[in-house]
N, C-alpha and C positions, 0 to 999 in steps of 0.2 A: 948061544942057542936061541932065547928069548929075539934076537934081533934077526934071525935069520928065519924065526917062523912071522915074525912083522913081515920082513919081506917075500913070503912066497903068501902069505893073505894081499898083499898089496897086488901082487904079481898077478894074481889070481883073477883079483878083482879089474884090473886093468883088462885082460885081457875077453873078459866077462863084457867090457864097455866096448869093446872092440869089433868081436863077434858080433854084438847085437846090432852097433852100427852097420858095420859092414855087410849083413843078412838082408838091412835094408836098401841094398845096391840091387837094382836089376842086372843081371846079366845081357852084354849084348846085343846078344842073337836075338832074345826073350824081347829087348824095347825095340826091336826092330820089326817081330810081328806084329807088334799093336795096332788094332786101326787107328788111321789116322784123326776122328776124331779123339777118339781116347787118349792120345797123345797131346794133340790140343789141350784135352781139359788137363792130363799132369800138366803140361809146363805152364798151364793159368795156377794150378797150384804148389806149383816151385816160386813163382813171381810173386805169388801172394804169400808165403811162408817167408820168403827173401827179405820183401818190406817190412817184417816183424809184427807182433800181437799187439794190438792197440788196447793199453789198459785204461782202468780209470783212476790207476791210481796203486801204490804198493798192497800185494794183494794181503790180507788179514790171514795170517796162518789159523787164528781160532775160527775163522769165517770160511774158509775155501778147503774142499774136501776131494780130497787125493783119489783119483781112479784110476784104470788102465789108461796106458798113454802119455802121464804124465811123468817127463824126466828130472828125475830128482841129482842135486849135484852136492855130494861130500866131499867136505872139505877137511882132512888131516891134518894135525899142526904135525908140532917137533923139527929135528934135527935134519928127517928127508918127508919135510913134507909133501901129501900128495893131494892131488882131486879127482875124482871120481865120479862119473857120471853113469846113472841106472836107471833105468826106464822100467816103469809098473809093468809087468806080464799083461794079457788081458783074461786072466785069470784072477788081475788086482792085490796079487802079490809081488813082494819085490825081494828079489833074489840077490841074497851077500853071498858072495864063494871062499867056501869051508867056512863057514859063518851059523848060515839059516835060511830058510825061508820065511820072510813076514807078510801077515796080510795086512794090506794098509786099504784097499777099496772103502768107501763111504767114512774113515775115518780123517778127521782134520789135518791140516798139516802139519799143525803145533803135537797134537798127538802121535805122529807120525817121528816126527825129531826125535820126542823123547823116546819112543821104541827104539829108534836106530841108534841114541848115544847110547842108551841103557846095554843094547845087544854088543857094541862097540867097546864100551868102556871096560871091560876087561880084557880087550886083545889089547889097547891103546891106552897102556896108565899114563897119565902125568903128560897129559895131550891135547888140549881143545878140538871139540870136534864139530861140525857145522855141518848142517842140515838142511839146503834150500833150494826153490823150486825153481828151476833153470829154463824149463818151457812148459806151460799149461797144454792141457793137451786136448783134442777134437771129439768129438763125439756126433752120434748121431741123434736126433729127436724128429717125433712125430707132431703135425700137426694140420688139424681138421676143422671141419663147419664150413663157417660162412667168410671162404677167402677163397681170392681166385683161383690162387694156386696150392689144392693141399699135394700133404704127403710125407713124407721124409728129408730132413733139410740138417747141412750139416753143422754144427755149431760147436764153439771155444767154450773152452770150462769158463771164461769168462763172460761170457754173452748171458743178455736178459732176455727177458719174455718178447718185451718190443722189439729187439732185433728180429726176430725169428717172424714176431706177426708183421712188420714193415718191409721185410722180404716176400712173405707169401703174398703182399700186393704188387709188390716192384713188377717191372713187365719180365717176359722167360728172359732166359740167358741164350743169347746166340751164339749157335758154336757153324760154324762153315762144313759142311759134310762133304765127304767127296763123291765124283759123280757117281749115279748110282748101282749101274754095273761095278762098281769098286768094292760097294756098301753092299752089293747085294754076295759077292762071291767071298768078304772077306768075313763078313757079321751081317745076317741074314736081321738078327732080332735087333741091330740097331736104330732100322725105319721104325719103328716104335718107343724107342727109347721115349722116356720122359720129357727129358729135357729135350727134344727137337719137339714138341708138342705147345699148343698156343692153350690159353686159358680157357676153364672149362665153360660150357657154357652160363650165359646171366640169369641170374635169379631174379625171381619178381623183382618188380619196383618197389613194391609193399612194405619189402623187407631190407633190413639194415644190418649190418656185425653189432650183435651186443657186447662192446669193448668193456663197459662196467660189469660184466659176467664172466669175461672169461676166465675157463678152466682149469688149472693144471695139475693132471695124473700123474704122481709119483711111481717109481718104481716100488716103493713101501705100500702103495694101496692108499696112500694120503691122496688128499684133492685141495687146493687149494683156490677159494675164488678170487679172482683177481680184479681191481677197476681198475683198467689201463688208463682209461680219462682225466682219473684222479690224479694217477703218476704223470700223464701230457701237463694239467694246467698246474698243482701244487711240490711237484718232486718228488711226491713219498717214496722211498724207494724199498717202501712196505707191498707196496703194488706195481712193482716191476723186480721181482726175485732172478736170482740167477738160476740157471738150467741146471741141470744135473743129465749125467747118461740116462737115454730111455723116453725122459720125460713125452709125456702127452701133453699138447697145448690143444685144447676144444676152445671155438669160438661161432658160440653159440648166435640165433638169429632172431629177432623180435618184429613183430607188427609195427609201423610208423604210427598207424590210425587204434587199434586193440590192444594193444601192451606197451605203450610207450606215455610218458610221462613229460609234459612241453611247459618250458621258462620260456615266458616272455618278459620284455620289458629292457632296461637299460642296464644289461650285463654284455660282459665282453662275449659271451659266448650263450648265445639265445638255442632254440628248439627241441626237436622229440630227442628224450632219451630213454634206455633202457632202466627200467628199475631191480634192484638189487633185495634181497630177499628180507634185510635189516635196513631198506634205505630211508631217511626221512627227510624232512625241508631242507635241516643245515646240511646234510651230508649233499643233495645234489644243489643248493645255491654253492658251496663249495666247489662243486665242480665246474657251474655253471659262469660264476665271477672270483673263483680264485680265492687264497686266506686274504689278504689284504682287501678284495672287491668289497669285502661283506661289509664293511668298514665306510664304504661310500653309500652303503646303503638307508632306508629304515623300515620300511616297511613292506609285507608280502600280502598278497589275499588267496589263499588254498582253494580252488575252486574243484567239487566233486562230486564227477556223473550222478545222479540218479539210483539207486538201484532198479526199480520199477517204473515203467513210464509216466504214473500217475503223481511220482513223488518229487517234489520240489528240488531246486540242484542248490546242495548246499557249500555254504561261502564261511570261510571264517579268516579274520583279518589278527595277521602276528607281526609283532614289531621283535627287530633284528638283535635289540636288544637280550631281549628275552630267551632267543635262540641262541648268542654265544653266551649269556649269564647260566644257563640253565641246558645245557645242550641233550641232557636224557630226556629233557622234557618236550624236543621237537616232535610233532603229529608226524605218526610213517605216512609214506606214499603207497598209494595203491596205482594200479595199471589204470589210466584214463586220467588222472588228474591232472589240472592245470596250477603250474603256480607262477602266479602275476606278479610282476616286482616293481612296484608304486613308488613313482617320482614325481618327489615336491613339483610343484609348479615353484620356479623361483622368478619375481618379479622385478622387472627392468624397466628403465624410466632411460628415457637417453636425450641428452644435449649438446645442440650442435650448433656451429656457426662460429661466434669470437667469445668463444670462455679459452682458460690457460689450458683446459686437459679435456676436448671434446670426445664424446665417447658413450658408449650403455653402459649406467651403473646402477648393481642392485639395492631395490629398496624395498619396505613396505609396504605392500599391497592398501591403497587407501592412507598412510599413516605418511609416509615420506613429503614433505612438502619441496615446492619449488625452488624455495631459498637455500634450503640443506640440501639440494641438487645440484644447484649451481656451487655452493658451497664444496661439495664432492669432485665438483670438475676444476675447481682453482679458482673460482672467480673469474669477471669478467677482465677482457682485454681493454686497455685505452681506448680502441678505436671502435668498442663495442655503442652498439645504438638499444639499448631496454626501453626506447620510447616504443619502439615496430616490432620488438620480440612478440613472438604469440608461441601459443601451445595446441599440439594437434593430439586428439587422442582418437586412438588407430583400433581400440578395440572396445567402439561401444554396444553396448547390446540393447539398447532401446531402439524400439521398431519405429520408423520412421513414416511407413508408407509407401506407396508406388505412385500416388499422384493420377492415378488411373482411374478409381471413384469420387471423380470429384466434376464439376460444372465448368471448369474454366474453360478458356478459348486455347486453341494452339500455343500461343505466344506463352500465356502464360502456364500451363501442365508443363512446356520447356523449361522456363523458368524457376519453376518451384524444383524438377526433376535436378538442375543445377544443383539449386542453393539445399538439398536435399544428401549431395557428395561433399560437403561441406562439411569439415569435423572437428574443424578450430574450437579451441574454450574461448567466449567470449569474456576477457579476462582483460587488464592493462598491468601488463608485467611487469611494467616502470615501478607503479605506485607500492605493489606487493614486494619488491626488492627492495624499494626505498624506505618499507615499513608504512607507508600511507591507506594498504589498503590490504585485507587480511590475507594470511597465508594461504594456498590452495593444497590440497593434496593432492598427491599423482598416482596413477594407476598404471599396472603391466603395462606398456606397450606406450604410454606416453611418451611427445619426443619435446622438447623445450627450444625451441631456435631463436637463436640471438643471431640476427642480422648485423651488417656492418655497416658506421653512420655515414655514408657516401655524401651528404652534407647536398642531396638536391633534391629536386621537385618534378612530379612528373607530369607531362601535361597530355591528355591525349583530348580528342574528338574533335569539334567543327574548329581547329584551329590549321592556319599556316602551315609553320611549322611544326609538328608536336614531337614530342621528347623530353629529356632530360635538360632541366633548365638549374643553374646554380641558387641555392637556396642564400636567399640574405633575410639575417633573422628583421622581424617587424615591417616587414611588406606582405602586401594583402594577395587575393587570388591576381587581380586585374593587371601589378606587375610582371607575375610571371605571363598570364596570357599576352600583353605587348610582347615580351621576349622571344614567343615561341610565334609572332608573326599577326597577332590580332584575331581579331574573332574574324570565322567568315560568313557568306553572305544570309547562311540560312542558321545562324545561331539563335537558338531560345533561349538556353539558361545556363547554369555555370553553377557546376557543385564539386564542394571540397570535399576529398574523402579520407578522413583522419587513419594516416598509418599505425596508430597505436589500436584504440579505441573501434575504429572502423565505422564513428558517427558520419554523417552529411552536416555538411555545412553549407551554404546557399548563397549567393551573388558574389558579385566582383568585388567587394570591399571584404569577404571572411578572410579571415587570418591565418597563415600558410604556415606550416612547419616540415621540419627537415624531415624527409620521407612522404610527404604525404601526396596524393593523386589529384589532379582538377583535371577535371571532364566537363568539355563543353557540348552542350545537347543541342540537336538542331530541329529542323521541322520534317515529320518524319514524311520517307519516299525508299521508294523501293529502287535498290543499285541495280540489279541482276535480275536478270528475268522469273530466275529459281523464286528471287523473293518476292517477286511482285506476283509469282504464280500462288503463293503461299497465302501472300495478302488477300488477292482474288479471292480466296478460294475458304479463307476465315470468313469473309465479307457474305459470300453467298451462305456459307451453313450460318451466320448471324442471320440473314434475311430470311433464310426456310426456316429457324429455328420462333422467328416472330410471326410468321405466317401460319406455322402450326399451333403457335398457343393461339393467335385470334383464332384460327378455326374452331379449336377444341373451346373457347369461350362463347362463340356462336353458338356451336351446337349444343352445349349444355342449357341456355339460354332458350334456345328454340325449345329442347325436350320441356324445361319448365316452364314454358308458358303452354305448349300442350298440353302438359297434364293437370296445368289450372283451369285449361278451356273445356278439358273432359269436364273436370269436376264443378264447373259451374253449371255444363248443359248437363250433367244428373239431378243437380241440385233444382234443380227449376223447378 
């Protein structure tokens, strides 16, 4: 008796599954009046049911809360085991035959099991019985503000917040309509459908989606505010909650210039954000460079409007420390503030040419010297020359002049305006390597160049041939000028110019070292017309400029001897 009422509840229930599937079958005739877009969209959602529910993972029975819709699959042990499948009423009760009715709507899944074995467990003693969720089930939600596309959008008991707001941006959904004499005799109300409808129109520039606000209206009358941004750069997935039937998502709108709150500075993610009603520095540098950002940080400076015109904008300087050691203690943000996020200036000295590891490497500002520079890059190479190394420094701040209030003549205002772009340290980096001559220290932006010792001489001006001539050590200048073809017909002098040091050295007998320049000078003449116009033209403002002071010494001259000639014929 006992097994033959097992079997007409099994019986019962089976046919309970059956029913209900089979009710969801359109009848023929029924899918044959549809219009045809509406056909369209079912068979995109046969397609899209087909491909299955993309989870994120086994869903949490304590977590996930059973509503209409959602088909539940029992599982019977013993001897004629069975399985079972029943779908929530949408009344969100779930219906056993000659069993019960249970309400299972808003209550968990784990809660939901135990209902069903408890109601179970006296038809099925000595049985295992299993209670689990075979397909999560669809719902509808609202959502509103400041998105292109509001309204009503349909969603998985699985979906979060961002789904539902990264769709109200997505472009509409195209569906192909048929022509409109078709659309007009078949579904009059279809030319206005939604979904054939483009986005609504644009809202100010001004304004932006305040995504660290948004809303979400419970069917319980709860609200919860949400930072979407927060969930974007850190993961919380405290602020991207799963939907529930009903829900309202609001996403609310803020001023870029009057409610908006702007990071600058060296975070991954700079400008205007919305602020939040508890939000303070860590909560938006958090959002702004991420948990680990904060960590490359140190310090921030809070900058904040005025209240009244006449009052000062005040500044207050937080190091990053203090903000994760202490994080209740971060200042909130008000609408209008700025917070700046202050990067070290880190100092670089760079060396180049024949060291082992040429390259910018960081040092102290003022403190790092030359030696522990070159020391940093490997040391030099064998074929390195530290007699011709020199040091440029590329960021000095002493003012030098324009060369523009000054007396000189053309030639030389060029001259100086030259030697003026000139940023070498006059230093010999041989002797400071070699310990003969003291350390230097380096600053930002300084660069070290070690040349390579190419073992020649270089000859230029009134010679032959000029160019590179091979260096042999303890020959004087006058060697290498034979080499390079002799002096020519209009040579005056002959100066050595020390590759290291950058001294002169003077006539044919100085003594020549590997790198160094000889320049032979001749008697000067203009090549080109340009320059001889140049000359000209020095020459005459020389002669007006001597013509004008005799004048002006005449005439003061004159004036005093007039007014001694008054004052002797008064005196008389």
């Amino acid at each position: 008796m006992g097994r033959m009422h097992w079997l007409s509840i099994t019986g019962g229930l089976l046919l309970l599954c059956a029913s209900s599937l089979y009710g969801q079958e359109l009848p023929p005739a029924q899918r044959q009046t549809l219009p045809l877009p509406f056909q369209q969209l079912l068979q995109r959602q046969l397609e899209r049911s087909a491909e299955g529910l993309a989870l994120e993972g086994p869903v949490r029975p304590e977590a996930y809360r059973v509503g209409p819709g959602d088909v539940l699959t029992i599982l019977i042990g013993g001897a004629f085991g069975q399985k079972l499948r029943v779908e929530v009423s949408a009344e969100g009760k779930l219906t056993l035959a000659e069993i019960g009715v249970l309400p299972v709507a808003g209550k968990s899944l784990a809660a939901v099991r135990d209902t069903v074995q408890r109601f179970l467990r006296p038809h099925f003693a000595n049985v295992p019985i299993e209670v689990t969720l075979s397909r999560p089930r669809s719902f509808y939600v609202h959502i509103t503000g400041a998105v292109p596309r509001p309204g009503r959008v349909r969603a998985s008991a699985t979906a979060r917040v961002s789904d539902i707001i990264e769709a109200a941006f997505e472009s509409p959904s195209e569906i192909t309509p048929p022509p409109s004499s078709e659309v007009a005799q078949e579904s009059p109300a279809l030319l206005s459908a939604p979904f054939l409808r483009t986005y609504r129109a644009e809202s100010s520039s001004d304004f932006m989606p305040a995504l660290r606000n948004v809303l979400l209206h419970r069917r319980d009358s709860t609200t919860l505010r949400i930072d979407l941004l927060r969930y974007y750069t850190t993961g919380t997935l405290a602020h991207n909650p799963y939907l529930q039937d009903g829900d309202v998502i609001e996403v609310p709108s803020f001023h870029v210039q009057r409610d908006a709150v702007i990071v600058q500075g060296p975070v991954p993610y700079p400008g205007a954000y919305d602020v939040r009603p508890d939000d303070t520095v860590l909560d938006l540098l958090v959002v702004a460079a991420g948990r680990d950002g904060l960590h490359h940080l140190t310090e921030v400076r809070l900058i904040r409007k005025p209240a009244a015109a006449d009052t000062a904008t005040a500044s207050q300087l937080i190091t990053i420390d203090s903000l994760l050691q202490h994080p209740t203690r971060a200042p909130r943000l008000r609408p209008g503030d700025r917070v700046m996020v202050l990067e070290p200036e880190m100092a670089t000295a760079a060396a180049y040419g024949f060291v082992r590891y040429p390259g910018t490497y960081p040092i102290t500002h003022g403190k790092t010297t030359v030696r522990q520079l070159i020391k940093m890059a490997g040391g030099l190479l064998p074929e390195a020359n530290p007699r011709v190394a020199y040091i440029e420094r590329t960021r000095s701040f002493y003012f030098k002049g324009t060369a523009q209030a000054t007396d000189l003549d053309f030639f030389g205002r060029a001259y100086l305006r030259q030697s003026l772009q000139t940023n070498r340290i006059v230093v010999n980096v041989a002797d400071i390597l070699e310990g003969k001559a003291p350390d230097l220290p380096l600053y930002d932006g300084d660069r070290v160049v070690i040349p390579r010792n190419e073992q020649t001489v270089f000859v230029a001006g009134h010679v032959a041939k000029p160019g590179y001539v091979p260096y042999q050590p303890g020959q004087p200048a006058r060697y290498y000028i034979l080499q390079a073809g002799g002096l020519g017909p209009q040579a005056r002098a002959v100066y050595v110019f020390d590759a290291g040091t950058g001294q002169v050295r003077r006539g044919l007998e100085a003594p020549v070292y590997s790198g160094d320049t000889i320049f032979v000078d001749r008697q000067p003449m203009a090549d080109t017309p340009e320059i001889a116009q140049l000359v000209l033209n020095d020459q005459i403002s020389r002669r007006q400029h001597r013509i004008l002071t005799v004048q002006t010494i005449l005439t003061g001259i004159s004036t005093i001897v007039g007014i001694i000639t008054a004052y002797a014929a008064i005196t008389r």
